[in-house]
LOBAGU-960857 format. One record per residue (C-alpha): residue number from 1; x, y, z. Coordinates in nm, 3 decimals, decimal comma, padded with zeros to 5 digits, always signed. Layout:
NUM; X; Y; Z .
...
***
This chain:
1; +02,921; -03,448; -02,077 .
2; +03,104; -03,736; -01,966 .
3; +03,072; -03,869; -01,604 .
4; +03,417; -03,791; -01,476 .
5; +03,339; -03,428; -01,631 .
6; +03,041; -03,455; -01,426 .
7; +03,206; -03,572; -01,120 .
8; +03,419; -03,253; -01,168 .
9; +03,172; -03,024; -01,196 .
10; +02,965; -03,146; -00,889 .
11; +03,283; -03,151; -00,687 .
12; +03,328; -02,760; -00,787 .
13; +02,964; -02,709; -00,752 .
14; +02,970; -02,820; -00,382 .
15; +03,327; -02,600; -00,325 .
16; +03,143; -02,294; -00,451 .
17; +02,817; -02,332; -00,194 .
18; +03,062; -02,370; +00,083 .
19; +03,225; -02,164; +00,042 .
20; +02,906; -01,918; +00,011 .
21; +02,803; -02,022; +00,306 .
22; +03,098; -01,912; +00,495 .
23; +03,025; -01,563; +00,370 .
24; +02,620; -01,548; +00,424 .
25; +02,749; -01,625; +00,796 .
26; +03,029; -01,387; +00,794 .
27; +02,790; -01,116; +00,663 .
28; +02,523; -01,214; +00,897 .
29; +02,317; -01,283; +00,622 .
30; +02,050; -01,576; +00,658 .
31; +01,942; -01,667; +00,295 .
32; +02,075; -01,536; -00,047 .
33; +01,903; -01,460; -00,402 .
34; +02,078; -01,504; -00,728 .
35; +01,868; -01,423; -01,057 .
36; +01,962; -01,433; -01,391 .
37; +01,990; -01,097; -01,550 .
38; +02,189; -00,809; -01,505 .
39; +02,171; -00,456; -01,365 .
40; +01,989; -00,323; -01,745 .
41; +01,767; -00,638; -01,723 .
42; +01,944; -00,750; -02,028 .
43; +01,771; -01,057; -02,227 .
44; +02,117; -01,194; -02,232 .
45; +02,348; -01,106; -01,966 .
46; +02,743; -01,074; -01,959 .
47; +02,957; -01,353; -01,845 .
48; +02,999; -01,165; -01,548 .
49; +02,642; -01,130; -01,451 .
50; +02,599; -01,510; -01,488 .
51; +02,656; -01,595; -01,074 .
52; +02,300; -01,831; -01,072 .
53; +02,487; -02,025; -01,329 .
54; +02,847; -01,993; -01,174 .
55; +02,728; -02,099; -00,806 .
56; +02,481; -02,355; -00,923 .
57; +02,626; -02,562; -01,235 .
58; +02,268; -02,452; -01,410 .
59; +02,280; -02,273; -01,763 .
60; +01,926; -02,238; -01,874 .
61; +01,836; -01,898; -01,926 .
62; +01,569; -01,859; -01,694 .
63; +01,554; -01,964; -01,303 .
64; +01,644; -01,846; -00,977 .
65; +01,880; -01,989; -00,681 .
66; +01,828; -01,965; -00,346 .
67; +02,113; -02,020; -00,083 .
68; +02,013; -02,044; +00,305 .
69; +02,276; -02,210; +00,576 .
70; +02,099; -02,537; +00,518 .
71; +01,968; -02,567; +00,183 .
72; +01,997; -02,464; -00,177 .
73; +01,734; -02,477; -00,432 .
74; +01,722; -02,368; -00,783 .
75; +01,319; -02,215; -00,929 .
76; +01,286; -02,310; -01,340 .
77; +00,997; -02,331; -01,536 .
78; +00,888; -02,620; -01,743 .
79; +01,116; -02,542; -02,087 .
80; +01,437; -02,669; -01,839 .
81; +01,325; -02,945; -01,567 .
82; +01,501; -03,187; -01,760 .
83; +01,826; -03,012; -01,841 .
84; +01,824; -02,885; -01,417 .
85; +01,774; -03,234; -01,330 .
86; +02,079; -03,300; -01,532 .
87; +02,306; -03,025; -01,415 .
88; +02,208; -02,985; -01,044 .
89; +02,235; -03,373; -00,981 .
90; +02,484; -03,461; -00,725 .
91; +02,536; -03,044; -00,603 .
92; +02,338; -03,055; -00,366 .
93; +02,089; -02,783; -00,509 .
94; +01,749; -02,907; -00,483 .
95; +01,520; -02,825; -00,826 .
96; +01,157; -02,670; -00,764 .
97; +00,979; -02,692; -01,096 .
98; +00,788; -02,359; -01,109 .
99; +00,403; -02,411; -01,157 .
100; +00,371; -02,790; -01,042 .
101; +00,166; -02,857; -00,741 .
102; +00,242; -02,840; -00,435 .
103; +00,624; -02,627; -00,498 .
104; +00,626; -02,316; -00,326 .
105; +00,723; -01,951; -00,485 .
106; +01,044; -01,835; -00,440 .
107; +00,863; -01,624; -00,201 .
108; +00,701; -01,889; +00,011 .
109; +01,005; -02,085; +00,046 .
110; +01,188; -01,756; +00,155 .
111; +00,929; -01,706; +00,392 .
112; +00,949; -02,053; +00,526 .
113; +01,307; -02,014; +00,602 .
114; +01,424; -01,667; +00,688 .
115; +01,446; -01,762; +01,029 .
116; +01,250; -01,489; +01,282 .
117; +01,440; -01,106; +01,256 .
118; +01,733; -01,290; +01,021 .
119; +01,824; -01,085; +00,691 .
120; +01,777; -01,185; +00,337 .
121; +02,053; -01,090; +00,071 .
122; +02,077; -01,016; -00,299 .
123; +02,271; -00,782; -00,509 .
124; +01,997; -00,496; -00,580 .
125; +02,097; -00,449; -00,885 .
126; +02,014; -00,753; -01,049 .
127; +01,652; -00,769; -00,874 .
128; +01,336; -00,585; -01,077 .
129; +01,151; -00,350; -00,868 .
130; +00,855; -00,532; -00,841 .
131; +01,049; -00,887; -00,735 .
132; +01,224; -00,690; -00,417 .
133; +00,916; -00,547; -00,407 .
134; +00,755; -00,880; -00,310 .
135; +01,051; -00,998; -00,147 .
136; +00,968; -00,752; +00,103 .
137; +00,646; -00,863; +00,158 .
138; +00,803; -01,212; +00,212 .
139; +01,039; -01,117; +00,479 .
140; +00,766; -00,911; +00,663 .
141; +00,602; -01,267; +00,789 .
142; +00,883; -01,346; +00,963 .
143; +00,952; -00,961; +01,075 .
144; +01,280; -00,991; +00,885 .
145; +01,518; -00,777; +00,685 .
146; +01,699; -00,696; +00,330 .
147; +02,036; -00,619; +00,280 .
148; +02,070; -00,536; -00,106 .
149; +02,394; -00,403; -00,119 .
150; +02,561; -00,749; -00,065 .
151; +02,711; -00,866; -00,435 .
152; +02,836; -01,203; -00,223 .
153; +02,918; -01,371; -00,528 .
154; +03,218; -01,158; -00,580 .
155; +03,356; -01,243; -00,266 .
156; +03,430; -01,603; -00,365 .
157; +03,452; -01,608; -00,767 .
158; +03,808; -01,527; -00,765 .
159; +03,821; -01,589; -01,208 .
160; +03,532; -01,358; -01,248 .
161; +03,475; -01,289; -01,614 .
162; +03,555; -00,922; -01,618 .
163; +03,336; -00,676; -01,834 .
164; +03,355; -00,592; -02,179 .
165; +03,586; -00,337; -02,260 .
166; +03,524; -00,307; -02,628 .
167; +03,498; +00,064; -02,823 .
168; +03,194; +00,221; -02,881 .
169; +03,091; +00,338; -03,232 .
170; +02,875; +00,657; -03,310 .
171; +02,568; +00,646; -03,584 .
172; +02,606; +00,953; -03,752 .
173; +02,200; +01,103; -03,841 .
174; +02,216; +00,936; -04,207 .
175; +02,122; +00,573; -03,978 .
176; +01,938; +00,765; -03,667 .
177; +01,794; +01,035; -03,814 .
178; +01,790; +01,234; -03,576 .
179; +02,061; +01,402; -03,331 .
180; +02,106; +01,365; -02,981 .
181; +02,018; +01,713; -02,928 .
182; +01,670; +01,690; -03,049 .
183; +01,645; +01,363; -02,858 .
184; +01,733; +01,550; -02,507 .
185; +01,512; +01,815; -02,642 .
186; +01,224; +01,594; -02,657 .
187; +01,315; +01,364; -02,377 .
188; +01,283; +01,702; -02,162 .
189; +00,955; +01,792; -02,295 .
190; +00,841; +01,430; -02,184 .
191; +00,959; +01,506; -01,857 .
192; +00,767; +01,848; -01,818 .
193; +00,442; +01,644; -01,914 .
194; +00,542; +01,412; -01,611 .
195; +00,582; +01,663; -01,409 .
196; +00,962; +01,549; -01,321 .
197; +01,295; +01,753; -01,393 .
198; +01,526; +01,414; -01,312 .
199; +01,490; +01,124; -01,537 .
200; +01,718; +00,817; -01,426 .
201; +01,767; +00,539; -01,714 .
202; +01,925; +00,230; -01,701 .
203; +01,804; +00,042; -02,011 .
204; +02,084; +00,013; -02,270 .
205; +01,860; +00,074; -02,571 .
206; +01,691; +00,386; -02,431 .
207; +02,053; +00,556; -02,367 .
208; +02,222; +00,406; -02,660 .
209; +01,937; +00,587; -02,853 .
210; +01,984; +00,920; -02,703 .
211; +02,339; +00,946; -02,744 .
212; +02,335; +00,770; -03,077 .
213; +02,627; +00,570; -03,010 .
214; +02,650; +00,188; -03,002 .
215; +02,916; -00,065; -02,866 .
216; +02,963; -00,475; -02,816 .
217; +02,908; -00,545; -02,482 .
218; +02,555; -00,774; -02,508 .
219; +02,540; -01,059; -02,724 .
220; +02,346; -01,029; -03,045 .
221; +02,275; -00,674; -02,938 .
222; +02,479; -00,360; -03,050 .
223; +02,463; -00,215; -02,698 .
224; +02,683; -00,053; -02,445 .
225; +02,713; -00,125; -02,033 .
226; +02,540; +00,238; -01,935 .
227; +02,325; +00,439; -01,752 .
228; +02,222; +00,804; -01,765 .
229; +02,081; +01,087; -01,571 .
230; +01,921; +01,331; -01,723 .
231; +01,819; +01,699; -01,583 .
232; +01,708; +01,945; -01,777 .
233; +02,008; +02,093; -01,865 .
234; +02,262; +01,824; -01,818 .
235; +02,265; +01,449; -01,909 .
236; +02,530; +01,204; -01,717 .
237; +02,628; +00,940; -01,864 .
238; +02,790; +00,667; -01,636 .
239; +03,008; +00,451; -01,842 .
240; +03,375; +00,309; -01,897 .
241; +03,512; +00,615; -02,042 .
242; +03,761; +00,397; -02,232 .
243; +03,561; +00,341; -02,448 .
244; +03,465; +00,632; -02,610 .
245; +03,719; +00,833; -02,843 .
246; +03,803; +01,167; -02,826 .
247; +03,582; +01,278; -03,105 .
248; +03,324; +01,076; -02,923 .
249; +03,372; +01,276; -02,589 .
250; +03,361; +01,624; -02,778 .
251; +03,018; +01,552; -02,923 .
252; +02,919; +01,419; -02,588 .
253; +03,056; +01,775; -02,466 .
254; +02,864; +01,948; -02,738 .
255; +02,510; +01,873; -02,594 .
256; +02,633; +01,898; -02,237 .
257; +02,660; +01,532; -02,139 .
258; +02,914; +01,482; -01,906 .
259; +03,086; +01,148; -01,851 .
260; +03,120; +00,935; -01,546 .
261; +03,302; +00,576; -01,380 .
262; +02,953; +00,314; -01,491 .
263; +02,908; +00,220; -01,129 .
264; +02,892; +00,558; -00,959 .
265; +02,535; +00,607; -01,044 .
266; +02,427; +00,383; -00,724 .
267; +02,644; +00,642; -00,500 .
268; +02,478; +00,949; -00,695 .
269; +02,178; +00,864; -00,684 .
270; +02,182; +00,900; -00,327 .
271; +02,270; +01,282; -00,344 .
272; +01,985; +01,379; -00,520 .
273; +01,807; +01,696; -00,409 .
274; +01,458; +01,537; -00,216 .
275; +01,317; +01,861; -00,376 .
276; +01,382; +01,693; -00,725 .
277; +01,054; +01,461; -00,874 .
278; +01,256; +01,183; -01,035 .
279; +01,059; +01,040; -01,327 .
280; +01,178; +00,621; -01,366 .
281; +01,035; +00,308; -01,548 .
282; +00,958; +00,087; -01,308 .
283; +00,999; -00,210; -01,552 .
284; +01,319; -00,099; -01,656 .
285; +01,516; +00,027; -01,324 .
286; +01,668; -00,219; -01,076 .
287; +01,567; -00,247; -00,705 .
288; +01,896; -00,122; -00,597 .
289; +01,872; +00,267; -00,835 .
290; +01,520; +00,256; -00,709 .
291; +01,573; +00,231; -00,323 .
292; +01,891; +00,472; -00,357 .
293; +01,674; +00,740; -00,479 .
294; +01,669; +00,947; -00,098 .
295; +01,321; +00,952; +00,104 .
296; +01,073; +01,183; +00,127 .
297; +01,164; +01,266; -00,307 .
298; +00,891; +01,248; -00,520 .
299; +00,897; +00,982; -00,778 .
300; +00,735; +00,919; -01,108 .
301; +00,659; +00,612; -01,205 .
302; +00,559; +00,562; -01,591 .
303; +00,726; +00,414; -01,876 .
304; +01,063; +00,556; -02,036 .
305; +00,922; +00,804; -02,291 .
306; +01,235; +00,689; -02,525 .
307; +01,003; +00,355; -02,563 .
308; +00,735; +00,568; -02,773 .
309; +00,971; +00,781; -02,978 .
310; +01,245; +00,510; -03,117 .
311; +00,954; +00,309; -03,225 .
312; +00,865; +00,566; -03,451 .
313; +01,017; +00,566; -03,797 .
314; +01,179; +00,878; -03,902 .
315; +01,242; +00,997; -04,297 .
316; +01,560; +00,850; -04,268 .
317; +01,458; +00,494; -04,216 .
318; +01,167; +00,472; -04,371 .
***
């Protein structure tokens, strides 16, 4: 990149955390988090999931801003200090080069500078389980909050890639092997064992397996922006209904999987009975699904019992 493009990019860089800042003060917000996945935990996020990269200049696939009123910094591990040094020269975005003495965590630093009772923010659904889970613990120092329901980088990236709206395509059994049906059927039993009669999902491969269908929506995967809910005798499926046909939707129908708007599982979730037992993966369910599931339920906490089953062959891809 040339300097001039450089210059450009700094200059945009530097619009970008001002204009942040504006909003962590307008939402009364004291620090902000930006990872780099998505809400599925995706090795390689959509466009529009890409807000570390967007706010700090920084395309390396692994790392972690963090935006207070004062300071920004920007957490990588050793594969990238040269390429951050490169990109975050002249933003303003300090580097911390994971694992080297004498750099704090992510959590330390947070810890260091939530100032006393402020609020830390992050879009919950882009934060694992166990990361809030030691945010929290960071915050607690300083007697501090979390506000997770804050997706600030929407409020000031007007040209937001939007999300894929490509079709879907179904595998008929002669590639799966096996119906959707029987997968329900033995997802269900899975669920009995656990003791649960909810199972929330939000790993693309685990629902794209169940419902046999596929779609374009992660590069280099064949895998479509969903989640699913599955009782035991009803699976939603929360997804852009465009893009599934009609034949699609009947087959759906045929096993009793209803269809629902892909972000309405975080408002759902909320209304679920506290006398369910909601079995989840806690490697494979964001912090936001998790903390929306009501207090006082009962939850489950083992892996995704699709993990076992699609990694056995069946006769029809052996």
């Amino acid at each position: 990149m040339h300097k001039w493009q450089n210059s450009i990019m700094n200059k945009n860089i530097n619009k970008r955390v001002a204009e942040l800042r504006l909003h962590l003060r307008k939402n009364g917000l004291a620090a902000y988090i930006f990872p780099s996945t998505d809400p599925h935990h995706s090795e390689y996020p959509p466009e529009y999931w890409k807000t570390r990269e967007w706010i700090s200049g920084f395309n390396g696939s692994a790392g972690t801003a963090v935006f207070t009123k004062d300071e920004a910094g920007l957490w990588t591990d050793g594969r990238y200090f040269l390429q951050a040094d490169q990109q975050l020269a002249g933003t303003g975005v300090k580097l911390y080069k994971m694992g080297e003495p004498g750099v704090p965590t992510v959590e330390e630093f947070i810890a260091s500078a939530l100032p006393e009772g402020g609020t830390l923010g992050f879009d919950g659904r882009v934060v694992a389980i166990e990361e809030g889970a030691a945010l929290e613990e960071a915050v607690a120092s300083k007697d501090a909050k979390i506000n997770y329901s804050e997706d600030l980088v929407g409020e000031v990236w007007a040209d937001r890639p939007a999300l894929s709206e490509k079709p879907a395509f179904a595998l008929g059994e002669e590639y799966t092997g096996e119906s959707t049906e029987s997968k329900l059927a033995r997802v269900r039993e899975a669920m009995k064992k656990a003791g649960a009669d909810v199972h929330v999902i939000a790993a693309l491969d685990d629902v794209c397996w169940i419902t046999n269908l596929r779609g374009d929506d992660v590069d280099f995967f064949p895998l479509l922006l969903s989640y699913a809910v599955i009782t035991m005798d009803e699976m939603k499926l929360y997804i852009d209904e465009r893009k599934l046909n009609d034949d699609m939707k009947a087959d759906l129908a045929k096993n009793n999987i209803t269809i629902h708007p892909y972000n309405a599982i975080y408002e759902d979730i909320k209304n679920l009975s506290t006398a369910s037992t909601v079995l989840v993966d806690p490697n494979r369910l964001n912090y936001a699904l998790f903390n929306n599931i009501p207090g006082g339920t009962k939850v489950v906490q083992q892996v995704n019992p699709t993990i076992a089953m699609k990694a056995k062959k069946n006769d029809s891809i052996l």
